[in-house]
C-alpha atoms as one frame of an Amber mdcrd trajectory, in Angstrom:
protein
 -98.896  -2.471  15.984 -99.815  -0.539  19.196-100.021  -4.146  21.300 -96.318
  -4.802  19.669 -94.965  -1.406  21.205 -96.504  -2.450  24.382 -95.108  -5.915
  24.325 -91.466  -4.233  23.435 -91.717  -2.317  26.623 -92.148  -5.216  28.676
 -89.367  -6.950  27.277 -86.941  -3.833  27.765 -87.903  -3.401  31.563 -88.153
  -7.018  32.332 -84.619  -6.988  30.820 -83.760  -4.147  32.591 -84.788  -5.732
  36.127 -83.436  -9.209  35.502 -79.877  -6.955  34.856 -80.339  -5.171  38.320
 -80.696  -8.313  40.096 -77.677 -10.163  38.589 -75.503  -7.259  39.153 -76.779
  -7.030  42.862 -75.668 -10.586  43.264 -72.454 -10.494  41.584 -72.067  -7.386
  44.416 -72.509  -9.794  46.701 -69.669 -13.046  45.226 -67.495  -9.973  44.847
 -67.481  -9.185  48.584 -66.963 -12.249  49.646 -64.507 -13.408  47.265 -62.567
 -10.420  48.756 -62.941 -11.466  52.347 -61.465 -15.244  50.922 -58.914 -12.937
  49.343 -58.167 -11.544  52.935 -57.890 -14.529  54.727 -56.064 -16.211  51.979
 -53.406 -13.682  51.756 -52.349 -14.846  55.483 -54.061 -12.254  57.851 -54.810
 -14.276  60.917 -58.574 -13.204  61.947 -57.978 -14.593  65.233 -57.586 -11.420
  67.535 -56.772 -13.096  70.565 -52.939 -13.823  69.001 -52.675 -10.002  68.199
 -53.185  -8.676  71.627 -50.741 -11.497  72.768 -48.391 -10.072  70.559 -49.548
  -6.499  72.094 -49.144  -7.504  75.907 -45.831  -8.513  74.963 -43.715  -5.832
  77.105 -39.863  -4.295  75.719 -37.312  -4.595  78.350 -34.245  -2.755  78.487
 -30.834  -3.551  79.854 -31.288  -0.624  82.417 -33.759   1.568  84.371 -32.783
   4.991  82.536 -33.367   3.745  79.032 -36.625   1.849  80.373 -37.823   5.155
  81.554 -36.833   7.245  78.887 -39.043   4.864  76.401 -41.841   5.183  78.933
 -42.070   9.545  78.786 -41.607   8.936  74.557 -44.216   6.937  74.370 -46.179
   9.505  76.822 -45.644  12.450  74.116 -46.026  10.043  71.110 -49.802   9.373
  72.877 -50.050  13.054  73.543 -49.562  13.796  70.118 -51.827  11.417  68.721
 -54.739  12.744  71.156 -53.818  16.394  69.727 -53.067  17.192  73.903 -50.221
  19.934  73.364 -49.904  19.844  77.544 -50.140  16.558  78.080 -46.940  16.183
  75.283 -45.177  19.533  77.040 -45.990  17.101  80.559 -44.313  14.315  78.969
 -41.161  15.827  77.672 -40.393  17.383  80.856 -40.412  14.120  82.363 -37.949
  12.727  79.419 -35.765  15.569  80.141 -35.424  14.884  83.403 -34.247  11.242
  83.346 -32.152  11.278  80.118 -28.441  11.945  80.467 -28.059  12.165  76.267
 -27.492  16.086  75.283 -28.910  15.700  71.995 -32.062  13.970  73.250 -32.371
  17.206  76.037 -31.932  19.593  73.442 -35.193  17.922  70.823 -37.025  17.836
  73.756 -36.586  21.392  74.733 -38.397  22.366  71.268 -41.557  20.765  73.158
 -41.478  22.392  76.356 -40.861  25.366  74.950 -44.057  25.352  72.939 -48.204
  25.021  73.142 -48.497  24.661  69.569 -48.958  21.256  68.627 -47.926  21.385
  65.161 -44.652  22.726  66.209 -44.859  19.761  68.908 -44.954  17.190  65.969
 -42.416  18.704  64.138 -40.066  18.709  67.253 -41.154  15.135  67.615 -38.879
  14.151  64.655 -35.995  14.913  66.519 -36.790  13.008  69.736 -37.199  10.023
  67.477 -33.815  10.275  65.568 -32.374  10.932  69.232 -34.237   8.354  70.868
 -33.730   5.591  67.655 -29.594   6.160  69.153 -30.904   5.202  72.698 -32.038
   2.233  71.772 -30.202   0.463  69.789 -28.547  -2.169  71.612 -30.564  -1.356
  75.044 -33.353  -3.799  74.774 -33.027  -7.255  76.816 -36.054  -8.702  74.783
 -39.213  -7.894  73.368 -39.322  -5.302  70.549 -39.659  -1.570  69.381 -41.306
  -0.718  65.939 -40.306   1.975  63.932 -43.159   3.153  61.946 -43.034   5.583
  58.965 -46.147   7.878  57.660 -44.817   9.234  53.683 -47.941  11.692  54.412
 -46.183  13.350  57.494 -45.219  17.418  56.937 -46.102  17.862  53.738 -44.921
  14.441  51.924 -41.824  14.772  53.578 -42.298  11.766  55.867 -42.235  10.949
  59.480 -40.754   8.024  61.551 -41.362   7.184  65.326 -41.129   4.616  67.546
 -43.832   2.625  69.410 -43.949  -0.565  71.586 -47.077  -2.016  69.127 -47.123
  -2.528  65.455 -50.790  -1.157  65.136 -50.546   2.446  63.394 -51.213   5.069
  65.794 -49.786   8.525  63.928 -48.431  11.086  66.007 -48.355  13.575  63.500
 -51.620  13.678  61.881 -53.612  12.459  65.176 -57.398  11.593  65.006 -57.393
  13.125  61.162 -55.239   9.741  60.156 -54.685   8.264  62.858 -54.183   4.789
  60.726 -51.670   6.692  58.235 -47.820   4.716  58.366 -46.723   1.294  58.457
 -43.876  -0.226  59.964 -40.742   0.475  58.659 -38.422  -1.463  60.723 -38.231
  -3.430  64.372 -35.251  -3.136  66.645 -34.704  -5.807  68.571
């Protein structure tokens, strides 16, 4: 009887191990079936066609609007670093070279301010403003405007930005990866 218990046990953890094992490798098909999922679902893996894409510059029909995108996309990078005088640097420059009253009055809401939260927030603005600017000003190439749903409380967030990888603004380095792109304007 004893030498039956014993024999019992050796079946159960023999079982037991021979279970582990399996499950480790179906861990492993899983993976990779996921990475054939990946590739199957048309992501190219081939990163040299992606920073193509990304060297690709916008041009505008004139030097103003050119240089307008240029100090947004100087706060928008300010604001994803979480550098409140680096985005205050930047909208003084915008302010400068913009002759739109609405787009000099969101900007104001920056320079007036070292609190980067209130930065982001005033950030909404320039975008709606700057959106305006641009449509119909670009020559070629194209600017994407990319949406968070997380921004401000679940209120949402657009801005504009010359790549389509996610860079957030308004969350910075706690999701920087947050958004997707919402639109391009051509």
């Amino acid at each position: 009887m004893r030498n039956l218990k014993i024999y019992d046990i050796r079946v159960i953890i023999v079982a037991i191990l021979g279970l582990t094992i399996l499950s480790c490798k179906e861990n492993k098909t899983s993976k990779t079936d996921e990475k054939q999922e990946h590739s199957e679902m048309g992501h190219n893996n081939d990163h040299s066609s992606h920073e193509e894409e990304q060297t690709k510059e916008v041009q505008f029909k004139n030097v103003e609007t050119a240089e307008a995108f240029q100090h947004y996309i100087h706060i928008k990078t300010a604001l994803v670093n979480t550098d409140a005088n680096e985005a205050k640097a930047g909208a003084k420059m915008l302010a400068k070279v913009t002759e739109n009253t609405a787009l000099k009055t969101a900007v104001e809401a920056i320079t007036n301010t070292d609190d980067i939260e209130e930065q982001r927030k005033a950030f909404i603005e320039i975008t709606v403003q700057m959106e305006t600017v641009l449509k119909g000003a670009l020559s070629s190439g194209e600017v994407y405007k990319q949406y968070c749903p997380m921004a401000f409380d679940n209120t949402g967030g657009y801005w504009l930005s010359k790549e389509k990888e996610i860079r957030n603004p308004y969350f910075g380095d706690r999701m920087l990866k947050c958004g997707n792109v919402a639109e391009t304007i051509r």
